[in-house]
N, CA, C and O atoms as CSV, one atom per row, in Angstrom:
chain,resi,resn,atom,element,x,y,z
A,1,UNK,N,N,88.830,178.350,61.461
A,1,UNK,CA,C,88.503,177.245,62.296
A,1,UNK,C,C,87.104,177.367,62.856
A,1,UNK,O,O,86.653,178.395,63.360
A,2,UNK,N,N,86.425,176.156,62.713
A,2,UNK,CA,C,85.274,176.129,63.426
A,2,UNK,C,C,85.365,175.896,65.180
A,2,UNK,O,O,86.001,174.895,65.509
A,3,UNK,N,N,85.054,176.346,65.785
A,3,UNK,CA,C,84.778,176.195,67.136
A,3,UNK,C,C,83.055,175.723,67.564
A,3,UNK,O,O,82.040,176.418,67.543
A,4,UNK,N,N,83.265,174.091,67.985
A,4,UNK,CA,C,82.014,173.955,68.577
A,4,UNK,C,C,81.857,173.967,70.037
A,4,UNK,O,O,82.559,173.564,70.964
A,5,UNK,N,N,80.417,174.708,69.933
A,5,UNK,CA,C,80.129,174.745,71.443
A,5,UNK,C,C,80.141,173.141,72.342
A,5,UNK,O,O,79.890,171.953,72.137
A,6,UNK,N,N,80.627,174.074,73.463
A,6,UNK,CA,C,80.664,173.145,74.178
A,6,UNK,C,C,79.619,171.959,74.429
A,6,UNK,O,O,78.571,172.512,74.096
A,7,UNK,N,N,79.347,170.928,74.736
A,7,UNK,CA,C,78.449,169.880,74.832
A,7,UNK,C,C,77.369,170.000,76.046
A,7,UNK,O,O,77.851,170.080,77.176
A,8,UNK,N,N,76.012,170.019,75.918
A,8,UNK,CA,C,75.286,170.930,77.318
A,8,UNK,C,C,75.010,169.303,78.475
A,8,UNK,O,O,74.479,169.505,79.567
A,9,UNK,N,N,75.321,168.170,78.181
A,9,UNK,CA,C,75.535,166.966,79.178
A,9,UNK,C,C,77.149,166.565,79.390
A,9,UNK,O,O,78.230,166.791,78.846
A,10,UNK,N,N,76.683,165.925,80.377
A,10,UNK,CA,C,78.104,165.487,80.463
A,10,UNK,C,C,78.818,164.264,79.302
A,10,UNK,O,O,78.055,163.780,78.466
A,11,UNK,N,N,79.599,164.031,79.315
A,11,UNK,CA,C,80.471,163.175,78.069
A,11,UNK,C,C,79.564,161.716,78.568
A,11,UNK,O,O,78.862,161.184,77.709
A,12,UNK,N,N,79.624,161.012,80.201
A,12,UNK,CA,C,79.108,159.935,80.029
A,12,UNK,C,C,77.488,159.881,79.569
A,12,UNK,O,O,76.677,158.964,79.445
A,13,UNK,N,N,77.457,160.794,79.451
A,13,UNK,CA,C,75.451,160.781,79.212
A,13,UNK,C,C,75.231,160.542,78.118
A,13,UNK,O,O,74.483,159.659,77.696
A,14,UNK,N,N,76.166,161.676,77.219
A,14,UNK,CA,C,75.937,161.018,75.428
A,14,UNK,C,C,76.711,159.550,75.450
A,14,UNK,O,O,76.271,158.857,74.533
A,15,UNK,N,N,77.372,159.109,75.951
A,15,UNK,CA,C,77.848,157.798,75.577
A,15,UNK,C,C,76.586,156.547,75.723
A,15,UNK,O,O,76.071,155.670,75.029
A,16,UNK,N,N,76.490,157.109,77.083
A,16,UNK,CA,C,74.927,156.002,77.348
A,16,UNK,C,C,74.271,155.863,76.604
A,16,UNK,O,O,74.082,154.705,76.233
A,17,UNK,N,N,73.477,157.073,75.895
A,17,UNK,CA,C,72.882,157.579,74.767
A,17,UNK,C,C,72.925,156.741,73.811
A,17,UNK,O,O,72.051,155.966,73.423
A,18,UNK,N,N,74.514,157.005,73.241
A,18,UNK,CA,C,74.638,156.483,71.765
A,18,UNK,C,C,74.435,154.945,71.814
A,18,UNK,O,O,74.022,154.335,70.827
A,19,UNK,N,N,74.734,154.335,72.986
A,19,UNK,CA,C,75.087,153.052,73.165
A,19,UNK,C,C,73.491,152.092,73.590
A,19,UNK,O,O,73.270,150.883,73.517
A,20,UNK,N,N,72.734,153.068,73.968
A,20,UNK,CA,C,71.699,152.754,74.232
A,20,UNK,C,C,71.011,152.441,72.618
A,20,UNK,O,O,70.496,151.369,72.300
A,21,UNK,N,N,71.121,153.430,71.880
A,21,UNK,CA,C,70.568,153.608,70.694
A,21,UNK,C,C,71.404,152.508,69.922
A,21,UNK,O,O,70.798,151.516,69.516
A,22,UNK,N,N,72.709,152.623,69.706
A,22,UNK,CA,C,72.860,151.524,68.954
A,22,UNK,C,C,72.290,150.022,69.409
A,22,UNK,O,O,72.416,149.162,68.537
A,23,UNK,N,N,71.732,149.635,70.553
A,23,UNK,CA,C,71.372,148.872,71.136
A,23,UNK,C,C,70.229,148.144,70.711
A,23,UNK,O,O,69.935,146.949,70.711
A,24,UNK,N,N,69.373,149.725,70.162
A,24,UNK,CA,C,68.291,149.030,69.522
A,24,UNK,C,C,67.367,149.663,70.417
A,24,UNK,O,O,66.243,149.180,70.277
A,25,UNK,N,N,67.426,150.629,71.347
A,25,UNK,CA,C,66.412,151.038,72.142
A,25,UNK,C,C,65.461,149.879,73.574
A,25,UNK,O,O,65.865,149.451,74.656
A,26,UNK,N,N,64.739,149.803,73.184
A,26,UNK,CA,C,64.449,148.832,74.071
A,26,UNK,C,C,64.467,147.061,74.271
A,26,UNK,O,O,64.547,146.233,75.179
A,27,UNK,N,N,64.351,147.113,72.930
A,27,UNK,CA,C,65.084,145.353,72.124
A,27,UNK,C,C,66.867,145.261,73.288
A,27,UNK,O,O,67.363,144.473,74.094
A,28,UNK,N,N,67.118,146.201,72.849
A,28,UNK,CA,C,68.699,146.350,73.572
A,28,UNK,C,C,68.475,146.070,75.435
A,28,UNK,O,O,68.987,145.306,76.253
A,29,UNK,N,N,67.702,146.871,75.474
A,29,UNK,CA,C,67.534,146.705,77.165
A,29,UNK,C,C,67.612,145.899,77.736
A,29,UNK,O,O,68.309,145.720,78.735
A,30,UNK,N,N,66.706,145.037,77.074
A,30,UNK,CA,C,65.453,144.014,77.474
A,30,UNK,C,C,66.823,142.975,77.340
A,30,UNK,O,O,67.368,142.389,78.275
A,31,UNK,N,N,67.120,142.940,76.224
A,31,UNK,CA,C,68.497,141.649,76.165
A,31,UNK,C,C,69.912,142.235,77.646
A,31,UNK,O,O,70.754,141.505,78.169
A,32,UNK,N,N,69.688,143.574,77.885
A,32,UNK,CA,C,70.866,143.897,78.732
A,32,UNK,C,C,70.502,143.539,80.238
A,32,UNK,O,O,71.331,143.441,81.142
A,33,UNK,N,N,69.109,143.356,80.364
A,33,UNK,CA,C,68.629,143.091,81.601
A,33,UNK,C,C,68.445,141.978,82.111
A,33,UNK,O,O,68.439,141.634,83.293
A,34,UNK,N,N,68.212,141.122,80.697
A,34,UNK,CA,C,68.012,139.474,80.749
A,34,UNK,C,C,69.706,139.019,81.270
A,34,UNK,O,O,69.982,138.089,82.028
A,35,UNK,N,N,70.574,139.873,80.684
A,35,UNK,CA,C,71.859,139.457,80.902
A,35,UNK,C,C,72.520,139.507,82.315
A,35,UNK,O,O,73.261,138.723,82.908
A,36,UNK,N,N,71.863,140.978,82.703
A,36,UNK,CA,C,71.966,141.295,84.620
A,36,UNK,C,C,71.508,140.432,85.333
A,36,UNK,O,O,72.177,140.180,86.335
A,37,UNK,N,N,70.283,139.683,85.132
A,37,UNK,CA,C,69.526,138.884,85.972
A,37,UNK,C,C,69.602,137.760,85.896
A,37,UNK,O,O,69.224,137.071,86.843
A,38,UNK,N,N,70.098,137.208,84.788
A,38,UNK,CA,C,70.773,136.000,84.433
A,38,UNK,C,C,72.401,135.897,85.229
A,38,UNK,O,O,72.887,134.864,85.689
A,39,UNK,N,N,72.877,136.920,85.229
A,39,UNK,CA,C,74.453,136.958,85.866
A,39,UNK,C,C,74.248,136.177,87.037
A,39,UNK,O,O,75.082,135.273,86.976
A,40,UNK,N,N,73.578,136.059,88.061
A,40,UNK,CA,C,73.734,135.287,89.384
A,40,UNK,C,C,73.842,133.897,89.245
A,40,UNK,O,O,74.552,133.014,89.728
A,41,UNK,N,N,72.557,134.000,88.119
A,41,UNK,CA,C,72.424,131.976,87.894
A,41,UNK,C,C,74.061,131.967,87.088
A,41,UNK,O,O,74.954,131.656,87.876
A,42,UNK,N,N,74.433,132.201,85.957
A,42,UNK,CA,C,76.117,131.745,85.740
A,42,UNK,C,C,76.670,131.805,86.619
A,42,UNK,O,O,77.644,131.052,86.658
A,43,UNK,N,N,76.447,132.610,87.720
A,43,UNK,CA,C,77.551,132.385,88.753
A,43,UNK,C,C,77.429,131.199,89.996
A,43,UNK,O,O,78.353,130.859,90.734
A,44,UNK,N,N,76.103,130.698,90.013
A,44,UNK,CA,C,75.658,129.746,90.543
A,44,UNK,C,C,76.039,128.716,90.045
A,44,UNK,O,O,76.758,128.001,90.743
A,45,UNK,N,N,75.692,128.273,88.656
A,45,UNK,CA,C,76.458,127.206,87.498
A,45,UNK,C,C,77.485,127.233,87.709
A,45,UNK,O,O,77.929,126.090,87.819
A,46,UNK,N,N,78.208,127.989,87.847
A,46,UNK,CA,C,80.189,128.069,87.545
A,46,UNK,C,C,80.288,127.402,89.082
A,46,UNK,O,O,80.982,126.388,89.165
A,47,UNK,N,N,79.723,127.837,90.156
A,47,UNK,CA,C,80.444,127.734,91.112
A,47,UNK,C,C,79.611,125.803,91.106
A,47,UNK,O,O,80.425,124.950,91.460
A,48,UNK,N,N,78.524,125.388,90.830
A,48,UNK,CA,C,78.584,124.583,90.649
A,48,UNK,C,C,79.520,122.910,90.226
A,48,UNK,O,O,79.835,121.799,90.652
A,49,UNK,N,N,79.610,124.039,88.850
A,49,UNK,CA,C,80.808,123.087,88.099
A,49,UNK,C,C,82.048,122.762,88.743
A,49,UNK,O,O,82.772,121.768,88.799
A,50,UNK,N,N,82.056,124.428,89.411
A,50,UNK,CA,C,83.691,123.777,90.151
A,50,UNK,C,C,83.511,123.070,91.132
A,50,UNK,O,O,84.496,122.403,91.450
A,51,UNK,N,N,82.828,122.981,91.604
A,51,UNK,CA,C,82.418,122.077,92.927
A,51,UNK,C,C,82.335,120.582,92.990
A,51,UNK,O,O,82.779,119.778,93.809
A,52,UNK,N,N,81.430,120.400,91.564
A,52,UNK,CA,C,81.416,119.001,90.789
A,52,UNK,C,C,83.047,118.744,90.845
A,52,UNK,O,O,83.583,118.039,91.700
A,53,UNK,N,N,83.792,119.487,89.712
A,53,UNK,CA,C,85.040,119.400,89.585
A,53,UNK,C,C,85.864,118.840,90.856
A,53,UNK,O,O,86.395,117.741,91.016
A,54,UNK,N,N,85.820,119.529,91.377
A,54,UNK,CA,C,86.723,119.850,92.971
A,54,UNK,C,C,86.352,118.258,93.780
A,54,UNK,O,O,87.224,117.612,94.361
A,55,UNK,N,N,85.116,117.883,93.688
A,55,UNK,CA,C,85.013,116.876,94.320
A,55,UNK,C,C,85.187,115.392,93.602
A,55,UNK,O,O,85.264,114.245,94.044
A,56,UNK,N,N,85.206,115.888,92.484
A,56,UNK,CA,C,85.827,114.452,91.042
A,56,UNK,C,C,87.154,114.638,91.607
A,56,UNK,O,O,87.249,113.799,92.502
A,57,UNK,N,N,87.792,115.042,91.563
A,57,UNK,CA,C,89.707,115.219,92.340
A,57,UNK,C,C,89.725,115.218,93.463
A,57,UNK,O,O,90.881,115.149,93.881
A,58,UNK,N,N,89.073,115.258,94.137
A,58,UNK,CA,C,89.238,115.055,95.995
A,58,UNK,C,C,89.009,113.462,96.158
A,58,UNK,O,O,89.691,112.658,96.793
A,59,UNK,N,N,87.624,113.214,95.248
A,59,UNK,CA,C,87.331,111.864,95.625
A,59,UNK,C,C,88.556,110.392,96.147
A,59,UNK,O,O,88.709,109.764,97.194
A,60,UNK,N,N,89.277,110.343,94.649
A,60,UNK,CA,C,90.382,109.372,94.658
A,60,UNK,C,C,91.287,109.892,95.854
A,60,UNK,O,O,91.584,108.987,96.633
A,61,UNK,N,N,91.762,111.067,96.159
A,61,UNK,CA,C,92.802,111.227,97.086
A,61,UNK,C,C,92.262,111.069,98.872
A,61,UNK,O,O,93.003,110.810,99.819
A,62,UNK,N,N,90.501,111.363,98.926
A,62,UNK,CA,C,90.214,110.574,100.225
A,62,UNK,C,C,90.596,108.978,100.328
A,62,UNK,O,O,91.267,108.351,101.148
A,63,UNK,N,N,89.855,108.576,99.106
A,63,UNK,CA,C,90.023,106.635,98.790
A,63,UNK,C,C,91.079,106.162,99.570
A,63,UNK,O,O,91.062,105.452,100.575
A,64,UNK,N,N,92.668,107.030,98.501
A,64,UNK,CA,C,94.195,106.702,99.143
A,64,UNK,C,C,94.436,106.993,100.115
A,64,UNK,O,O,95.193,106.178,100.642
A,65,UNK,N,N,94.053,108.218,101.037
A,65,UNK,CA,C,94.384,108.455,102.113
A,65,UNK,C,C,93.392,107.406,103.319
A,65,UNK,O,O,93.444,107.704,104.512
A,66,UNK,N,N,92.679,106.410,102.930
A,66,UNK,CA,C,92.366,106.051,103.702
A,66,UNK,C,C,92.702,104.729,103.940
A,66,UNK,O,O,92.580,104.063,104.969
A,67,UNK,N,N,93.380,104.282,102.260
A,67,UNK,CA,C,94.335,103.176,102.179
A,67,UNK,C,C,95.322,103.162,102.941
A,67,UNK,O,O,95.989,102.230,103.391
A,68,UNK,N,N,95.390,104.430,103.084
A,68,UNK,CA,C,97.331,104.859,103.324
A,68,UNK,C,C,97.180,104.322,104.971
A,68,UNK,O,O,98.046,103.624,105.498
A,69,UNK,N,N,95.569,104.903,105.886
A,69,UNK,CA,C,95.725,105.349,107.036
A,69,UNK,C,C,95.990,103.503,107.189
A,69,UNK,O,O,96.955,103.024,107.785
A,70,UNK,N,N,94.953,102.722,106.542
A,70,UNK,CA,C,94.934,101.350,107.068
A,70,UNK,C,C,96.091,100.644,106.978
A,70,UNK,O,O,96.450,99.975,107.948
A,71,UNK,N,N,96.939,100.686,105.673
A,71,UNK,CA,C,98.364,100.668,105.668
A,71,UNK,C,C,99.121,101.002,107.466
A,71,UNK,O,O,99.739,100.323,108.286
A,72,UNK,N,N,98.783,101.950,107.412
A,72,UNK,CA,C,99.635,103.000,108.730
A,72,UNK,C,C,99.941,102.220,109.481
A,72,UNK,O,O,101.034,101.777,109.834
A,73,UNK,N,N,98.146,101.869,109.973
A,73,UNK,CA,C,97.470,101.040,111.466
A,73,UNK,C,C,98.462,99.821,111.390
A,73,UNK,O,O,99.503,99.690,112.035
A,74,UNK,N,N,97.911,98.936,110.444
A,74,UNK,CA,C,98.605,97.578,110.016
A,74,UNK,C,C,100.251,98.024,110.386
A,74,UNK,O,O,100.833,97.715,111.426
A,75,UNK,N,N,100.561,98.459,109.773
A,75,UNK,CA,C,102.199,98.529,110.076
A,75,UNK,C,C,102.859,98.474,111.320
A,75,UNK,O,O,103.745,97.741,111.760
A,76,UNK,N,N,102.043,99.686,111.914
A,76,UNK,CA,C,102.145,100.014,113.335
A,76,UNK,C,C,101.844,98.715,114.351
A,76,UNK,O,O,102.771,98.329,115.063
A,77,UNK,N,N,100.760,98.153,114.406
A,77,UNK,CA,C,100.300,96.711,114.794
A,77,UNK,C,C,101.593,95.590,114.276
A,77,UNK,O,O,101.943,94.861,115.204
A,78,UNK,N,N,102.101,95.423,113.382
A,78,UNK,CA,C,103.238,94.553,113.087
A,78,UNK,C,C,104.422,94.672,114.058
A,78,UNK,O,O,104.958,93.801,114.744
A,79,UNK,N,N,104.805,96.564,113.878
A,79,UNK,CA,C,105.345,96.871,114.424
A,79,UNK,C,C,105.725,96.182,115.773
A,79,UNK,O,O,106.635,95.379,115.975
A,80,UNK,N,N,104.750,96.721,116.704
A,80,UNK,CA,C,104.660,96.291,118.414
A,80,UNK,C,C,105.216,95.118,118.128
A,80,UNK,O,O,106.397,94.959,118.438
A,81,UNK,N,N,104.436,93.976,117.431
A,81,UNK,CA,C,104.376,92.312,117.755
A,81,UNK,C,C,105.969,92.674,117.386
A,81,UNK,O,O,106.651,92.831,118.399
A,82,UNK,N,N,106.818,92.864,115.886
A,82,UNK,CA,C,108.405,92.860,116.153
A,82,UNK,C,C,108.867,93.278,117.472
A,82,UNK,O,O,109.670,92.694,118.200
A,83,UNK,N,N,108.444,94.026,117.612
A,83,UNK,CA,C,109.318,94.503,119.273
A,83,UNK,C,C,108.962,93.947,120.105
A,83,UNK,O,O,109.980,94.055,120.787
A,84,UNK,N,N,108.249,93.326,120.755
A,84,UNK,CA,C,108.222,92.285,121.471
A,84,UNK,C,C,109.148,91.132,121.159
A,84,UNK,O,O,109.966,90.735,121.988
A,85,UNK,N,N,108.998,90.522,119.796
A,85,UNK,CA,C,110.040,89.170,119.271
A,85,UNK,C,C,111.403,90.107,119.594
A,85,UNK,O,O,112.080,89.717,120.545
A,86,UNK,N,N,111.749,91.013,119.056
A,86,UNK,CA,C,113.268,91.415,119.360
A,86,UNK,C,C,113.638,91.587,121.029
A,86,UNK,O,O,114.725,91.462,121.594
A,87,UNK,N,N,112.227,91.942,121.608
A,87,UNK,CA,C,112.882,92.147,123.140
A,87,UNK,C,C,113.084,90.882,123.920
A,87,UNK,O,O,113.824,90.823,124.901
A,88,UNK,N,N,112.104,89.444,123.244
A,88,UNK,CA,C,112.182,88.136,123.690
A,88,UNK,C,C,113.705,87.938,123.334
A,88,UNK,O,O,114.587,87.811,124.185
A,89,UNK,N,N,113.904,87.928,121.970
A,89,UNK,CA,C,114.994,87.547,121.735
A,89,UNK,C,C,116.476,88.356,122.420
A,89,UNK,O,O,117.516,87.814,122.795
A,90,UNK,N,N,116.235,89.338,122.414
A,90,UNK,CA,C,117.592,90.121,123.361
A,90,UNK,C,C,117.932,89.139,124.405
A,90,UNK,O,O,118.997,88.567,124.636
A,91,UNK,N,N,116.398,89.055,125.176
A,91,UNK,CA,C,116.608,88.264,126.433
A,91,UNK,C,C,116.835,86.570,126.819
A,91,UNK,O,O,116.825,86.068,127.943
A,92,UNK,N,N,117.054,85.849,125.415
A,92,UNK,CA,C,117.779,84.690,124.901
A,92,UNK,C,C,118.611,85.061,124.855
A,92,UNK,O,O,119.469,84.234,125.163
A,93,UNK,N,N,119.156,86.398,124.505
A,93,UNK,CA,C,120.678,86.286,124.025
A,93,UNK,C,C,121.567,86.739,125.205
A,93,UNK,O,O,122.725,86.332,125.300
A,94,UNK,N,N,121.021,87.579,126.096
A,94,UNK,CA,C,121.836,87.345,127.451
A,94,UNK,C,C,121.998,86.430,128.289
A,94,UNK,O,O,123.096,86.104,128.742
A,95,UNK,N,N,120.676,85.806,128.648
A,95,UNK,CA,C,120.883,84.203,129.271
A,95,UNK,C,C,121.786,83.075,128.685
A,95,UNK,O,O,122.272,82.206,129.409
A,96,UNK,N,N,122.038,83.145,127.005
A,96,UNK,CA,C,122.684,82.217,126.365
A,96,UNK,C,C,124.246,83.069,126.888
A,96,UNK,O,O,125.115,82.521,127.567
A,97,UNK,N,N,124.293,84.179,126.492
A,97,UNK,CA,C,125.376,84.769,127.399
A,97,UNK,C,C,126.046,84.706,128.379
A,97,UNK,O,O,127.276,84.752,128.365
A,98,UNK,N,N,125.219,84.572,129.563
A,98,UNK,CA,C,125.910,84.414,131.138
A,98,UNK,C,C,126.412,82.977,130.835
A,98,UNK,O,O,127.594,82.749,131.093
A,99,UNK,N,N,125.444,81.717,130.178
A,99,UNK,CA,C,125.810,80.812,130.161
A,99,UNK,C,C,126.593,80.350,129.728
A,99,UNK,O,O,127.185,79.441,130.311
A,100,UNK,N,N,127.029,80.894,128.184
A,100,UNK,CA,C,128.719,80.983,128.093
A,100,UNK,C,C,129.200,81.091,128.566
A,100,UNK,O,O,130.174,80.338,128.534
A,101,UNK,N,N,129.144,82.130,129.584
A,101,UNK,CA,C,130.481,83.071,129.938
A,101,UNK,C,C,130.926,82.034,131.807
A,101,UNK,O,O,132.003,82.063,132.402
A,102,UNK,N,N,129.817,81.378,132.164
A,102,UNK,CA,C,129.553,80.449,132.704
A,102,UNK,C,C,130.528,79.214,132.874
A,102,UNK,O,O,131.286,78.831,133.765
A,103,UNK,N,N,130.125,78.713,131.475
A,103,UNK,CA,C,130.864,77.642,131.033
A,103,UNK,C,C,132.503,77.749,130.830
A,103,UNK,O,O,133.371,77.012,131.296
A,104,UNK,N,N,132.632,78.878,130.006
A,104,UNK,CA,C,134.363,79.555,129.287
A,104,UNK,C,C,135.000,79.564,131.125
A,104,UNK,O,O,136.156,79.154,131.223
A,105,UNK,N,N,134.400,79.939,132.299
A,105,UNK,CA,C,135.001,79.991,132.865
A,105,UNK,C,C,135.404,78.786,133.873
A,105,UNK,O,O,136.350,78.757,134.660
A,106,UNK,N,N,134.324,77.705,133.602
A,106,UNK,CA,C,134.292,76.332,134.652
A,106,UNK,C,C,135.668,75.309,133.359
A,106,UNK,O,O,136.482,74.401,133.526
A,107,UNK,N,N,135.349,75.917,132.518
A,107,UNK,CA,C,136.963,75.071,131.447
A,107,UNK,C,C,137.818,75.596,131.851
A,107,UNK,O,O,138.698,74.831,132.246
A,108,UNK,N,N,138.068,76.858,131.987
A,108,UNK,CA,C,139.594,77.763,132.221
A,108,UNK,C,C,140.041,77.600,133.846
A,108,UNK,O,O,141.193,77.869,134.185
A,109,UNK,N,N,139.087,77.160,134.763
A,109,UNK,CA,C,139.388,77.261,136.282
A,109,UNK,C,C,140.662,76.276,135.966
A,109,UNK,O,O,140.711,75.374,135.130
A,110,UNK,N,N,141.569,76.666,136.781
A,110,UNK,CA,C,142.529,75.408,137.207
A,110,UNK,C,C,142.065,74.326,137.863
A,110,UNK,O,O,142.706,73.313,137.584
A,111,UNK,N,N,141.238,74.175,138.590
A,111,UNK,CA,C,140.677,73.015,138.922
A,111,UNK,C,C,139.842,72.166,137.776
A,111,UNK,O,O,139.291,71.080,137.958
A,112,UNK,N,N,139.874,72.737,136.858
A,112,UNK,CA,C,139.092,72.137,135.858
A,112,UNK,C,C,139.149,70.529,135.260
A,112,UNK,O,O,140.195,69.965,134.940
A,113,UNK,N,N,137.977,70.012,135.194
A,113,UNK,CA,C,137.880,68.194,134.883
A,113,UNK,C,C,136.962,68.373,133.932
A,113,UNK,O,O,136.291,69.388,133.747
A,114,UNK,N,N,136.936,67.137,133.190
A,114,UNK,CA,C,136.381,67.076,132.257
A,114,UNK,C,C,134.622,66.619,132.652
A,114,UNK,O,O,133.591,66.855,132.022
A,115,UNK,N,N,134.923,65.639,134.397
A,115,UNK,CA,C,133.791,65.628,134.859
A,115,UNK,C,C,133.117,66.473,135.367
A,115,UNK,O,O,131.897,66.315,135.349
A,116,UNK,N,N,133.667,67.600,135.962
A,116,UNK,CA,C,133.077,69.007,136.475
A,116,UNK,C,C,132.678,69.775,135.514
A,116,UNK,O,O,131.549,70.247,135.656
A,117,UNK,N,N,133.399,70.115,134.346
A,117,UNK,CA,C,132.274,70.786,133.453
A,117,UNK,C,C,131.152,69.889,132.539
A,117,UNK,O,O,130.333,70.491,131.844
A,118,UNK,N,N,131.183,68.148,132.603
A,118,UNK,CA,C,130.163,67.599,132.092
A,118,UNK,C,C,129.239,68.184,133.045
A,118,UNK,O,O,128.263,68.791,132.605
A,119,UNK,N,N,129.437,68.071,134.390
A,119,UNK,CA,C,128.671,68.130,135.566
A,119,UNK,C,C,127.700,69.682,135.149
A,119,UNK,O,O,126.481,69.793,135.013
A,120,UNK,N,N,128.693,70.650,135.038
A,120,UNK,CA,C,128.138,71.780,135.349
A,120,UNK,C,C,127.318,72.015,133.917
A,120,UNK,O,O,126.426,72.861,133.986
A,121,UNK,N,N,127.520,71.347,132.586
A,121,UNK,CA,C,126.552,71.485,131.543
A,121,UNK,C,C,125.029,70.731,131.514
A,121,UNK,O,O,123.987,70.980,130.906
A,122,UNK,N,N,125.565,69.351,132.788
A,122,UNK,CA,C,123.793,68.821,132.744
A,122,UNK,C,C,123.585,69.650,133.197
A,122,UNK,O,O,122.635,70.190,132.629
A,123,UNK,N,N,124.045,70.376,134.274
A,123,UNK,CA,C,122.842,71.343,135.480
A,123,UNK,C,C,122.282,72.727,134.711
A,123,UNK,O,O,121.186,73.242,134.928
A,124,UNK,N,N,123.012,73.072,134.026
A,124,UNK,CA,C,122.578,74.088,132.800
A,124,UNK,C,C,121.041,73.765,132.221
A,124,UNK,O,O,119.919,74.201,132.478
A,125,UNK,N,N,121.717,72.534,131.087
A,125,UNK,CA,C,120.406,71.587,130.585
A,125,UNK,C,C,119.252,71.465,131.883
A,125,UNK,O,O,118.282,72.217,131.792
A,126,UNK,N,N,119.315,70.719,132.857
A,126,UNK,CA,C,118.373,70.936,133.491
A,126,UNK,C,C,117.421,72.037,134.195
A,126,UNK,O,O,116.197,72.039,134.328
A,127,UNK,N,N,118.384,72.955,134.593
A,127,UNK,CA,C,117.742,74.454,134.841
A,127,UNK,C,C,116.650,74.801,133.701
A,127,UNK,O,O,115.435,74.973,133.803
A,128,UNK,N,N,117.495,74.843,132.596
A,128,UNK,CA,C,116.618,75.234,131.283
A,128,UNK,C,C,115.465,74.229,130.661
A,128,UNK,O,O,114.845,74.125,129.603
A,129,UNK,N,N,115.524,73.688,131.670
A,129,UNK,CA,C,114.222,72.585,131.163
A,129,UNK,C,C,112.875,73.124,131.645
A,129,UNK,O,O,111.823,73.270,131.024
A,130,UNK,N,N,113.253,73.433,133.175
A,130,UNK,CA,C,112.423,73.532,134.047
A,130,UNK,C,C,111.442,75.084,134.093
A,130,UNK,O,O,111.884,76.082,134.662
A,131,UNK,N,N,110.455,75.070,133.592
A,131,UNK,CA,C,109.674,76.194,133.534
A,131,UNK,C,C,109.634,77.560,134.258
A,131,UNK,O,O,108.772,78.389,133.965
């Protein structure tokens, strides 16, 4: 068996070495350095692109969300005005209420005439005329 001596650099030194040399020597460099110093600008470009990107897909979803908000407003504004008409109207429907309940009872009195509850429906009608 042959035994070779040990290697007098370390293992990464000849690698550099060889890799340097297959490289081409300084042709190699020169392209490895252009590539180091170039690395920031690709990374400038990339982050570019995504940025372009990022804001081509954001764009449309501000658009809608601002459809959406005016949608919102509008709704909300409808909203109120219904609740107001429903709270007018509640308050037709209790006055028409008492006034039933008014009437059901000037028919059912035992004293009841046909002229006393005509009587008591003009005065109704007239109340409700009057502002």
């Amino acid at each position: 068996m042959i035994n070779s001596p040990p290697p007098a650099a370390p293992h990464w030194v000849q690698v550099t070495l060889s890799v340097l040399g297959i490289l081409g020597g300084s042709t190699g460099l020169a392209a490895m350095a252009t590539v180091i110093v170039q690395r920031g600008k690709f990374k400038a470009d990339a982050a570019d692109t995504l940025t372009d990107v990022a804001l081509a897909l954001v764009q449309p979803l501000q658009t809608r969300v601002t459809e959406l908000e005016g949608e919102a407003l509008s709704a909300r504004s409808e909203l109120g005005t219904l609740r107001e008409q429903v709270n007018q109207l509640q308050f037709v429907v209790r006055v028409l209420t008492r006034t039933l309940d008014r009437w059901r009872a000037a028919i059912r009195a035992p004293d009841a005439t046909l002229r006393k509850v005509r009587a008591m429906v003009a005065e109704t009608d007239r109340s409700s005329a009057d502002p």
